[in-house]
C-alpha positions as CSV (number, residue, x, y, z in Angstrom):
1,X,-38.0,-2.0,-25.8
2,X,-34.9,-0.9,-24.1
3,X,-31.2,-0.8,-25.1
4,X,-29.1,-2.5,-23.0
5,X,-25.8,-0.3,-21.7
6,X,-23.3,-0.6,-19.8
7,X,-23.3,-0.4,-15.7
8,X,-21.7,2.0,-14.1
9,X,-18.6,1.2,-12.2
10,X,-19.3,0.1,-8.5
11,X,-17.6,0.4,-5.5
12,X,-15.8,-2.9,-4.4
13,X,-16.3,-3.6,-0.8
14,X,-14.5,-6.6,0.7
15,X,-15.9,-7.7,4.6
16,X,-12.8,-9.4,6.5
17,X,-13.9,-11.2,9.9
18,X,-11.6,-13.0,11.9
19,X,-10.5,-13.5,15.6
20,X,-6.9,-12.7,14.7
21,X,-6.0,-9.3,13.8
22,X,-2.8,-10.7,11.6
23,X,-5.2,-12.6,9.3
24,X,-7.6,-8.9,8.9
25,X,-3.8,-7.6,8.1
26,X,-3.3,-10.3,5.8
27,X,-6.4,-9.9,4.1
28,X,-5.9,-6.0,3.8
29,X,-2.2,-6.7,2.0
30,X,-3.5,-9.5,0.1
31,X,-6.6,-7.3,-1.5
32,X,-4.7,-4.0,-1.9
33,X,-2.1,-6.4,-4.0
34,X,-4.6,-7.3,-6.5
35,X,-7.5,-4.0,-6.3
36,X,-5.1,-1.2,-5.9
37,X,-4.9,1.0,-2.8
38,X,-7.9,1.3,0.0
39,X,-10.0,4.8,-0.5
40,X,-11.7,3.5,3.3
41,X,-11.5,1.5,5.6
42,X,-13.8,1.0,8.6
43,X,-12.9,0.4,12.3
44,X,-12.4,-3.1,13.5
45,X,-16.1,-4.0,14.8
46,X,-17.0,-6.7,17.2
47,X,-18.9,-9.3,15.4
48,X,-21.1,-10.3,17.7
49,X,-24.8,-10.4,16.5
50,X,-24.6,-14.2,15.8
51,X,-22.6,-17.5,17.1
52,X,-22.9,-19.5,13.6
53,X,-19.4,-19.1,12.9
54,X,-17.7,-20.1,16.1
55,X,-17.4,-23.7,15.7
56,X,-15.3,-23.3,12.6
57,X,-13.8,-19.2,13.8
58,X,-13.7,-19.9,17.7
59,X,-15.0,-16.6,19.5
60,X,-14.5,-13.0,20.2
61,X,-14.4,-11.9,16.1
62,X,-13.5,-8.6,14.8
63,X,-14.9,-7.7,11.4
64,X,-13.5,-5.0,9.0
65,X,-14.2,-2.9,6.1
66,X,-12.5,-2.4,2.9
67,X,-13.5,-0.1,0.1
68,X,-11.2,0.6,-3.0
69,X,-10.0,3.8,-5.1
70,X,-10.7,1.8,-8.1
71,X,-14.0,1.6,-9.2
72,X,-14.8,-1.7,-10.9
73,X,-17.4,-3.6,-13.2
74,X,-20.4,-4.8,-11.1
75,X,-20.2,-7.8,-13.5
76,X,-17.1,-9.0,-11.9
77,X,-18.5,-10.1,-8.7
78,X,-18.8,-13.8,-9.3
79,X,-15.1,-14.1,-10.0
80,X,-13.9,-11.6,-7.2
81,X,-16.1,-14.2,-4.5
82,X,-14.0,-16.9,-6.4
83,X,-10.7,-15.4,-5.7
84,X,-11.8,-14.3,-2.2
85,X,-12.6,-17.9,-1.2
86,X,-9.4,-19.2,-2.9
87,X,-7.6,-16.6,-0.5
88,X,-9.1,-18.0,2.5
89,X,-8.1,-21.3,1.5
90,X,-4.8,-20.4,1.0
91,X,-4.8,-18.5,4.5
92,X,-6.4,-21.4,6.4
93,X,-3.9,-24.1,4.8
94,X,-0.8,-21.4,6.3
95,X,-1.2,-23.2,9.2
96,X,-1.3,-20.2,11.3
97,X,-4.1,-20.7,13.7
98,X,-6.0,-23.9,14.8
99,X,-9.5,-23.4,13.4
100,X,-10.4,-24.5,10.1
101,X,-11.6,-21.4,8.9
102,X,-9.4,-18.4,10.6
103,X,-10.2,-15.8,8.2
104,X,-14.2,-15.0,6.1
105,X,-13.9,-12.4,3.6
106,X,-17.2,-11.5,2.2
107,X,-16.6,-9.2,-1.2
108,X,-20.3,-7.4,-2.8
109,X,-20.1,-3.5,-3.9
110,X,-22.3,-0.9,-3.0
111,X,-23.5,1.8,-5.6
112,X,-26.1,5.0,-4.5
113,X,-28.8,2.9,-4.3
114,X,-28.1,-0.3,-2.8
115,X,-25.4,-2.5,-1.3
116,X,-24.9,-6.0,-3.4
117,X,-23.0,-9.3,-1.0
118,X,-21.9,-12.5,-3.1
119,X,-22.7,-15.2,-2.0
120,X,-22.5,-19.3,-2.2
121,X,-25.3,-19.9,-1.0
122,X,-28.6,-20.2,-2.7
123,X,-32.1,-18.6,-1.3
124,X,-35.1,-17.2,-2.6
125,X,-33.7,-13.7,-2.7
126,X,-30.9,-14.4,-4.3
127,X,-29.6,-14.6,-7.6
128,X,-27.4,-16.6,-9.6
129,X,-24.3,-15.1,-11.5
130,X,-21.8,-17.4,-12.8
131,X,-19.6,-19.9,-11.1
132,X,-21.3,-21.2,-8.5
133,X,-22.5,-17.4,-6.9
134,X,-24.8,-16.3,-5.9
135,X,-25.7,-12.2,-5.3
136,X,-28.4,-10.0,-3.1
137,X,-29.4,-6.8,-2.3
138,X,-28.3,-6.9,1.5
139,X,-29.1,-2.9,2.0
140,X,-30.9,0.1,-0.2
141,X,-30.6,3.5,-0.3
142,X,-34.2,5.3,0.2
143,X,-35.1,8.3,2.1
144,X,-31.2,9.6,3.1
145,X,-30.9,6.2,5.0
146,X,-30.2,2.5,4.5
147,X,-32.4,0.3,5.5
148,X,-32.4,-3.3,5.6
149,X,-34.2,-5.9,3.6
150,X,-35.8,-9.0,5.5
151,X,-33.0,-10.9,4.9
152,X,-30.5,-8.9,5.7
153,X,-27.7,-10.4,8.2
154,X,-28.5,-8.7,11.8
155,X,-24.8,-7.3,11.7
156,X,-25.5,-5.6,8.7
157,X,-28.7,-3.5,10.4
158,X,-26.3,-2.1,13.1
159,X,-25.9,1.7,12.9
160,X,-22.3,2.1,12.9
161,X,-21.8,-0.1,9.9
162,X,-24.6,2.5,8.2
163,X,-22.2,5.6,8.9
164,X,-19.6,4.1,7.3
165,X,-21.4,3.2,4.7
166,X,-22.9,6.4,4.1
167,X,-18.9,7.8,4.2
168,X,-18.3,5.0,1.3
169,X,-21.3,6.3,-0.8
170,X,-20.3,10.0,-0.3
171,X,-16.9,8.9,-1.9
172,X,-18.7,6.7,-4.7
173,X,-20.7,9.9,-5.7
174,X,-17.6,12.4,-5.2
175,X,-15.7,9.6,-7.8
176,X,-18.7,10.5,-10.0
177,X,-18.8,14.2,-9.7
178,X,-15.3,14.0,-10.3
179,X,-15.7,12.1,-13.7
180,X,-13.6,9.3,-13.2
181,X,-13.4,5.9,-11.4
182,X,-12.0,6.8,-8.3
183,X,-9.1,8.2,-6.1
184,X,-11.0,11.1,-5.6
């Protein structure tokens, strides 16, 4: 038998997608307020692999990445999707813009290994946490590349998004070198 131990701290990655680049700045000033300051960020990338989300987003999205200096608790993840999808309530009921849903933020964390989305959304590849979410292994690590799952969102299997996810494990493991839980 094993002895259970702690996990190691992750690093928290928040996915914003929107149509309106004030809502991605919203989302960026919102999260930074409650996870501390932003170690990465990506480049705005078109989101344009699927059209499921423009009846309730309208067209032409731009998608972001968000990675924080603060390492946290993979067992968090259930609440941080809570809080992000009380944050997109709260952005849509600002009255802002005139879809229902302006603003998606998609929180998961990625360790050396793997990268882990949240979901609300049951499936066979997922698994439950707590609250009502749901968690899966969107992306490993093997042989010095990621590589998809068969489940993996189409967006998620693009090359650019790899690089910067490579640039996000590099910091994870400098955090670790380091010895502490980030701001490297």
């Amino acid at each position: 038998m094993g002895d259970a131990s702690p996990p190691s701290p992750v690093l928290l990655l928040l996915a914003a997608f929107s149509r309106h680049a004030e809502a991605l700045d919203w989302a960026r000033e919102h999260a930074k307020r409650h996870w501390g300051p932003v170690a990465l960020a990506s480049e705005v990338f078109d989101f344009a692999e699927t059209d499921y989300y423009a009846p309730s987003m309208g067209p032409d999205l731009k998608k972001v990445f968000l990675v924080f200096q603060q390492l946290v608790d993979p067992g968090r993840l259930a609440a941080i999707k809570t809080l992000t999808n009380a944050w997109e309530s709260e952005y849509a009921t600002g009255g802002r813009h005139a879809e229902p849903r302006p603003l998606n933020l998609d929180p998961g964390y990625l360790t050396e290994a793997k990268l882990v989305l949240a979901s609300t959304k049951d499936h066979a590849h997922r698994i439950y946490l707590a609250e009502g979410i749901f968690a899966e292994v969107t992306l490993s690590y093997r042989d010095r590349r990621w590589q998809s799952q068969a489940w993996t969102f189409a967006d998620y299997r693009r090359a650019d998004y790899h690089a910067f996810f490579s640039r996000c494990r590099d910091y994870l493991r400098a955090c670790r070198r380091a010895g502490h839980d980030g701001g490297v």
